[in-house]
C-alpha positions, -999 to 999 in steps of 0.1 A, spaced: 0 0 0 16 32 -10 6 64 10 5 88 -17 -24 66 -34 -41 70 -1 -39 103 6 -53 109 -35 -80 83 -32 -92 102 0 -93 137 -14 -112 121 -41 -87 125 -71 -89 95 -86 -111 77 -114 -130 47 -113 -106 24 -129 -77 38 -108 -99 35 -80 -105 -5 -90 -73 -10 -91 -63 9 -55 -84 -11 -40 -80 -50 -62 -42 -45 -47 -52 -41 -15 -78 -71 -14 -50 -90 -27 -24 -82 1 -53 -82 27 -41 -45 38 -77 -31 27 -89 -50 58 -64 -36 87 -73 4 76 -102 26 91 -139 9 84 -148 30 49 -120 15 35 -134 -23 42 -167 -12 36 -162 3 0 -141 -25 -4 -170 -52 3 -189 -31 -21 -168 -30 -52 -167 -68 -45 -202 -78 -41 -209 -55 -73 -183 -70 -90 -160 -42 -98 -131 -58 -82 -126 -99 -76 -118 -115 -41 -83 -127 -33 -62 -153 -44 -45 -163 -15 -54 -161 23 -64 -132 39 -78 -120 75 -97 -89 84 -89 -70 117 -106 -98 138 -89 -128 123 -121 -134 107 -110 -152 73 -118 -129 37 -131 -157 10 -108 -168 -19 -117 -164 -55 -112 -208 -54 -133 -206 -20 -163 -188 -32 -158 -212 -67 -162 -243 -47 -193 -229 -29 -214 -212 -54 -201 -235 -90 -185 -210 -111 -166 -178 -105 -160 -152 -129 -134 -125 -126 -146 -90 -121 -131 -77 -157 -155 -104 -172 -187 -95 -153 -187 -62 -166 -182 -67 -196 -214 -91 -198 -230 -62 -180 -220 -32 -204 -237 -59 -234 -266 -64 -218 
């Protein structure tokens, strides 16, 4: 995680795809998860809209509680489909 990127992402210089990507790196590391709340929060958002995909590997949230894997939510739900993929179905439709 890279201060700078913070500090532009909080005075609300960035755009969406910047912003995507601020925030995919940090699901990825886990970081996103050990910052102050709005950064979880919009976090869980741009993943349960599909803007951004769930981790690879491992990951824990300030309690310990365990963030699901992109193979995790694959095994539970059938098929996963990365985030790039999803909206491109959902700019055709």
């Amino acid at each position: 995680m890279n201060v700078n990127d913070v500090i532009t992402w909080e005075e609300g210089n960035v755009t969406a795809q910047q912003e995507r990507k601020f925030f995919q790196k940090m699901v990825n590391d886990g970081s996103v998860w050990k910052l102050q709340g709005m950064y979880g929060r919009r976090a869980t958002e741009l993943l349960n809209t599909g803007q951004i995909d769930y981790p690879v590997r491992k990951t824990y949230d300030a309690y310990g509680n365990k963030i699901p894997t992109r193979s995790s939510i694959k095994k539970q739900f059938g098929r996963y489909e990365l985030a790039s993929r999803r909206r491109r179905i959902m700019e055709v439709a």
